[in-house]
ZAROVO-979061 format. One record per residue: x, y, z of N, C-alpha, C in turn. Coordinates in steps of 0.05 Angstrom, whole numbers, padded with zeros to 5 digits, always signed. Example, Ala and Ser with C-alpha at 12.3 -4.5 7.8 and 13.67 -1.06 7.14 Angstrom:
BEGIN
+00264-00114+00156+00246-00090+00156+00264-00066+00156
+00257-00045+00142+00273-00021+00143+00258+00001+00157
//
This chain:
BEGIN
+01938+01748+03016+01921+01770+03006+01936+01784+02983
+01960+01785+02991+01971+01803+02961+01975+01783+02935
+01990+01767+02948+01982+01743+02919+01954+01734+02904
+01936+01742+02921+01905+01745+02904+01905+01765+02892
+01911+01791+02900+01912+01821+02898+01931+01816+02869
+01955+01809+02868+01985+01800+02842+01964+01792+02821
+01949+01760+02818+01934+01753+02806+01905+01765+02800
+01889+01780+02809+01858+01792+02807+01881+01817+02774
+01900+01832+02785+01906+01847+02771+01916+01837+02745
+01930+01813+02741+01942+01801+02725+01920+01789+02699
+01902+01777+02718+01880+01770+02705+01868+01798+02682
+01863+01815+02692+01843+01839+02685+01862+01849+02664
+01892+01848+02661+01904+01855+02647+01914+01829+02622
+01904+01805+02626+01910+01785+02605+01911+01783+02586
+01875+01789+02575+01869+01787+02552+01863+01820+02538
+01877+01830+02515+01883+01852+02510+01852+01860+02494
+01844+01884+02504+01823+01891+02475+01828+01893+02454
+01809+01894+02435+01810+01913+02407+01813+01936+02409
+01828+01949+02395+01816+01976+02398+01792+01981+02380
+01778+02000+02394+01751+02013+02379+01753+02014+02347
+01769+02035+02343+01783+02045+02317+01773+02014+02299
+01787+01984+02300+01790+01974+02282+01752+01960+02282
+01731+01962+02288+01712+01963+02287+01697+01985+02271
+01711+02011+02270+01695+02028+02262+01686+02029+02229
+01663+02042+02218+01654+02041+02196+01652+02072+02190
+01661+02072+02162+01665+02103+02143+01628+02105+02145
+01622+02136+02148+01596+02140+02147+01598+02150+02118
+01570+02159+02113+01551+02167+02086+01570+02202+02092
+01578+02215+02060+01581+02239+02060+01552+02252+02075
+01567+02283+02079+01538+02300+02094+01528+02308+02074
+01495+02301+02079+01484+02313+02065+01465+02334+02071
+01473+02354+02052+01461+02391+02058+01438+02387+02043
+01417+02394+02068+01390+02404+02053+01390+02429+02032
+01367+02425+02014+01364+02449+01996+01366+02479+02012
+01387+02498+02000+01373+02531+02007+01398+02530+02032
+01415+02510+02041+01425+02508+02056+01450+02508+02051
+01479+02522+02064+01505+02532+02056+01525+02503+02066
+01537+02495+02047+01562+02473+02062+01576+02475+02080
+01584+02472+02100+01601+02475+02123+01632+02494+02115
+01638+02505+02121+01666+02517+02122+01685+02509+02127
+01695+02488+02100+01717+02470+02116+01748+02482+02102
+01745+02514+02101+01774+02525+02101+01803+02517+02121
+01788+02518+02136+01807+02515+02161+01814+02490+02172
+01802+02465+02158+01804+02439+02156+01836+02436+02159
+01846+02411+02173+01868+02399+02174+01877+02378+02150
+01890+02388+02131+01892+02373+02104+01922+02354+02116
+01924+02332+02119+01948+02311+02119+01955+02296+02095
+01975+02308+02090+01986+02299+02057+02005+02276+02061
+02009+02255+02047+02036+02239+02059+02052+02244+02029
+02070+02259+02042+02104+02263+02018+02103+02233+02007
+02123+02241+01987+02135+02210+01967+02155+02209+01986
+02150+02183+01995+02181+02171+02010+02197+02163+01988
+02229+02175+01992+02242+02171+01979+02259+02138+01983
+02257+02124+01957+02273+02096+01969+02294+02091+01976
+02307+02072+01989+02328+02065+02005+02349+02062+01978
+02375+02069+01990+02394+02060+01972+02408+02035+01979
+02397+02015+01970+02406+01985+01966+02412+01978+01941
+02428+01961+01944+02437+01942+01925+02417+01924+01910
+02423+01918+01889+02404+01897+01877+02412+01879+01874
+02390+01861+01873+02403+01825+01875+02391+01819+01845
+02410+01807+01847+02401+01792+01811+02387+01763+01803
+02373+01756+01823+02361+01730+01817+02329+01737+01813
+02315+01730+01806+02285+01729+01811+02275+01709+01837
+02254+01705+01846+02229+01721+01842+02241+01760+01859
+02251+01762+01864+02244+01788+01886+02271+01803+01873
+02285+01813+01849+02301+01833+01848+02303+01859+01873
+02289+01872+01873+02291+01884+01892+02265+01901+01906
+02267+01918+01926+02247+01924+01938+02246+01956+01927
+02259+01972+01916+02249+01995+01907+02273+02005+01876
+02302+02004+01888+02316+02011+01870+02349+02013+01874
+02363+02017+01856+02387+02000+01846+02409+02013+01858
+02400+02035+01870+02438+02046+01888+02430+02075+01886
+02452+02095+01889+02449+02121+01887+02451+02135+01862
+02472+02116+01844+02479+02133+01825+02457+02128+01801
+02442+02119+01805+02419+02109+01790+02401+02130+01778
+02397+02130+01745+02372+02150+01744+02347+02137+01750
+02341+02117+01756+02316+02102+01747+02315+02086+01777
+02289+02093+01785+02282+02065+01808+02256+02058+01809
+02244+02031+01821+02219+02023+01817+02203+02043+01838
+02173+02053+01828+02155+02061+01839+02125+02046+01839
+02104+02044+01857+02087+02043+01858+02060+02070+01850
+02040+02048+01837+02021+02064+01830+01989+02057+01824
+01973+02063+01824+01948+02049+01818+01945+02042+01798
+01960+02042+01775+01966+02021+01748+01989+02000+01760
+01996+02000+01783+02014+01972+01789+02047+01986+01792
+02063+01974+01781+02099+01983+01793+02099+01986+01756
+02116+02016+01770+02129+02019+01746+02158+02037+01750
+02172+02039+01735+02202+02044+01726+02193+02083+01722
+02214+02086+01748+02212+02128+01739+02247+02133+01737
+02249+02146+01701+02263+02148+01700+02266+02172+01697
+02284+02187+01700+02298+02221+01705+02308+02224+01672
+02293+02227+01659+02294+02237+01631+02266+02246+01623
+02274+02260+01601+02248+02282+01585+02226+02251+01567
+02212+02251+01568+02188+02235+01550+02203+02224+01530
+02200+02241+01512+02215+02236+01484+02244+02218+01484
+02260+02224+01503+02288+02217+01514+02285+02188+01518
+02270+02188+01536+02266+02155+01554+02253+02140+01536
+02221+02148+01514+02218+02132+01490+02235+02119+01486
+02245+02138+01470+02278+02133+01445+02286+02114+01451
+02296+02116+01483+02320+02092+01493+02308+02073+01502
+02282+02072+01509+02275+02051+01524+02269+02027+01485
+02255+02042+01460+02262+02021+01444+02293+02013+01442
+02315+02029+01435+02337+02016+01436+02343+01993+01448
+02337+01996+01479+02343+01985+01505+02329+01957+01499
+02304+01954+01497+02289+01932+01487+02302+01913+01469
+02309+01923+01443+02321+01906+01420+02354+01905+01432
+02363+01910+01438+02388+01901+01448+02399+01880+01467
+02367+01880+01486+02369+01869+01509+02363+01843+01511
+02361+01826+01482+02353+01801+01461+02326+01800+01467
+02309+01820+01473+02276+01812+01466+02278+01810+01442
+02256+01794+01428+02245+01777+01400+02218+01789+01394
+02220+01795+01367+02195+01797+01359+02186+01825+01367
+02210+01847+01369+02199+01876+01379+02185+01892+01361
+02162+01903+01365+02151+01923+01338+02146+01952+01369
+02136+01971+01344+02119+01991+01355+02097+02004+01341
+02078+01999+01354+02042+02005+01351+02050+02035+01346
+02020+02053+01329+02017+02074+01330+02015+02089+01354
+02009+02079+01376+02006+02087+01405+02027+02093+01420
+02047+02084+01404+02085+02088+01417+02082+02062+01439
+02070+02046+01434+02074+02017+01449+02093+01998+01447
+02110+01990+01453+02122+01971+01449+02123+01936+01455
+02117+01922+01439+02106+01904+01444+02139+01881+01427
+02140+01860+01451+02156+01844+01447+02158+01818+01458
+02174+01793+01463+02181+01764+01470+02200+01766+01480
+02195+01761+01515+02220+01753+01523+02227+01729+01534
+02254+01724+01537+02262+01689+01542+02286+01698+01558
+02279+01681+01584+02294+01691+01607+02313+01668+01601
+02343+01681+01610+02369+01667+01606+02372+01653+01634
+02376+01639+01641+02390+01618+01667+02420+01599+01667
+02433+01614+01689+02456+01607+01681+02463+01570+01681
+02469+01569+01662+02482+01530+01663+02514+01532+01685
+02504+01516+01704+02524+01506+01723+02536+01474+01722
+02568+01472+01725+02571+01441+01735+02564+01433+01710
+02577+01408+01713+02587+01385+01682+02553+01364+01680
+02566+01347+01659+02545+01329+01655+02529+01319+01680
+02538+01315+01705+02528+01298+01731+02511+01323+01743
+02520+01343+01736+02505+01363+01757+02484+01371+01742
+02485+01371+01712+02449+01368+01700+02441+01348+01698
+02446+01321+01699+02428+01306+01708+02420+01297+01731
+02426+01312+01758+02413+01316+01778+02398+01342+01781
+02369+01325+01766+02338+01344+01770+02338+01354+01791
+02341+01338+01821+02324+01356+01841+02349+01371+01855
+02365+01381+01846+02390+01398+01849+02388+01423+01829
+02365+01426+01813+02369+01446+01788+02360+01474+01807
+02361+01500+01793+02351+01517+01800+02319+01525+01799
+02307+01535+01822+02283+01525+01823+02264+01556+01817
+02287+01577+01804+02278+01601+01797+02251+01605+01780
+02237+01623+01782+02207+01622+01765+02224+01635+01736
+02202+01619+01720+02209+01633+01685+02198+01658+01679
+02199+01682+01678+02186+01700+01666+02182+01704+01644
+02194+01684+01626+02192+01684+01596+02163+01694+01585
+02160+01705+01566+02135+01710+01557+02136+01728+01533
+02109+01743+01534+02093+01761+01511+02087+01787+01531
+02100+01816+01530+02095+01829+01543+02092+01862+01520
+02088+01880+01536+02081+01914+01522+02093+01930+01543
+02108+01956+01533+02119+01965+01552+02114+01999+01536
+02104+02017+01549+02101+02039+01549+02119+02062+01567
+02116+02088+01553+02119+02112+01578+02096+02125+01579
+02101+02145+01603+02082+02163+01614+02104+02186+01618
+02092+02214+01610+02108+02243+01614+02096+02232+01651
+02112+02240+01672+02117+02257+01697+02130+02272+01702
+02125+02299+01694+02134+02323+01704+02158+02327+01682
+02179+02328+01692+02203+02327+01668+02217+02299+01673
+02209+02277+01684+02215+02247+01681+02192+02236+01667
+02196+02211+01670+02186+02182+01651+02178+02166+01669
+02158+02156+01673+02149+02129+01680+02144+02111+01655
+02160+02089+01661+02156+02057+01644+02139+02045+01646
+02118+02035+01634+02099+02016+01652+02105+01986+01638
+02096+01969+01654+02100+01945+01631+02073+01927+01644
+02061+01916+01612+02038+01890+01618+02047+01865+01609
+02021+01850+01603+02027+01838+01588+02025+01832+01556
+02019+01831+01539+02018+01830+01515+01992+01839+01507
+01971+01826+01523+01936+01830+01513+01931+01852+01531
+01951+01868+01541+01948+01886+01553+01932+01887+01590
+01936+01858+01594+01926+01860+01628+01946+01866+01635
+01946+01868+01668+01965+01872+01690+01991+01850+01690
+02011+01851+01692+02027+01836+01701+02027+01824+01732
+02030+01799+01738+02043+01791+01770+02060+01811+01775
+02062+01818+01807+02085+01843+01804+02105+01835+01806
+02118+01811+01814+02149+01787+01808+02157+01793+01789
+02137+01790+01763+02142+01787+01732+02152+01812+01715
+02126+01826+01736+02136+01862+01724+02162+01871+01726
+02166+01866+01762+02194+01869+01778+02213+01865+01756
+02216+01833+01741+02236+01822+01742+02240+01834+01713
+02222+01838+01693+02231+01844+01666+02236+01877+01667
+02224+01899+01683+02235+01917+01687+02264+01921+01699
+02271+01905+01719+02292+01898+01726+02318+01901+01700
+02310+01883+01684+02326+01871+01664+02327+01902+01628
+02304+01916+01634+02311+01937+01625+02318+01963+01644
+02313+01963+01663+02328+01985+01681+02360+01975+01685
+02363+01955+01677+02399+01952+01676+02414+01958+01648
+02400+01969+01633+02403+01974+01608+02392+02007+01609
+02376+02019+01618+02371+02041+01609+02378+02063+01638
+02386+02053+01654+02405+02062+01669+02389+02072+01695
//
C-alpha cells in the first residue's frame, strides 16, 4: 500500500505545468467613456530597471565574438546596447569624441575615409589576419583559420549622451550592421580611441 501511495504521488508530480503567466495575452488600453475622469494612477507602482553596469573582463582579440560588453576598468569606452543596435559609449564631450573618432579611423588603415555634411564618416575596411607557419602550413587549406572577414564598406557616426558619446556604426548604404560585424569593427576602433 505505501508503494502505491510512493508512486500515485510521484505520478501527480511528473509532468510539470505551464505556468499561467506564459499563456497570458496584453489586453486593449482602458477605455474612458466621454464626460468621464481617467483613473488616478498617482500612486501607481512605477518599476524602472537601472543601467547595469558591465563586467570588467578582458577582451579577446579574435572575431566572431570580441567581447560581451567591454575592455577592463581603465577603459573610457565600452559596448552598449540600444534600439538602433550596439554601439560604443565613450566618456568624452561630442565635439571631443567626433574629432578623435575621425583621427582614429584614418590611422587605423581604413581606405577611402571622407566626411559627409552630416559629420558622417564613411570608409573601407580590410581586416588583417595574422600569416602563420612556413610554405607547408599555407598550403594546408583545411588547417587555415576559419575566422569570418568583416572586411567591407561601412559609416560611423556620434550621438551627444549627456556629457559622453555614443558611436554608432552601419553599413555604408546606411542599414544595420550583423552585430559580430558591428562588435568586431568597433572593437578595432575602441582600441584606438580608448
Amino acid at each position: 500500500m505505501t508503494a502505491f501511495a510512493v508512486l500515485l504521488l510521484a505520478a501527480c508530480s511528473f509532468g510539470e505545468k505551464r505556468p499561467e503567466y506564459y499563456d497570458a495575452a496584453e489586453t486593449a488600453p482602458l477605455e474612458i467613456p466621454e464626460g468621464m475622469d481617467r483613473p488616478d494612477s498617482s500612486s501607481a507602482l512605477i518599476i524602472l530597471s537601472p543601467p547595469v553596469p558591465p563586467p570588467s573582463l578582458v577582451m579577446e582579440t579574435k572575431p566572431p565574438r570580441i567581447s560581451s560588453t567591454t575592455s577592463g576598468l581603465d577603459a573610457n569606452s565600452s559596448f552598449r546596447w540600444s534600439s538602433e543596435g550596439l554601439y560604443l559609449m565613450v566618456e568624452d564631450s561630442p565635439e571631443s569624441a567626433h574629432r578623435r573618432l575621425g583621427l582614429v579611423i584614418k590611422r587605423a588603415g581604413m581606405e577611402r575615409v571622407s566626411l559627409d555634411e552630416k559629420g558622417v564618416y564613411r570608409f573601407d575596411y580590410y581586416q588583417q589576419f595574422k600569416s602563420e607557419g612556413g610554405f607547408f602550413k599555407k598550403m594546408a587549406f583545411w588547417s587555415r583559420d576559419k575566422s569570418e572577414d568583416y572586411s567591407g564598406a561601412y559609416q560611423t557616426f556620434t550621438r551627444p549622451d549627456g556629457d559622453k558619446t555614443r558611436v554608432y556604426i552601419k553599413y555604408a548604404d546606411g542599414t544595420d550592421c550583423e552585430p559580430d560585424a558591428a562588435e568586431h569593427v568597433l572593437e578595432v576602433i575602441r582600441a584606438r580611441l580608448g
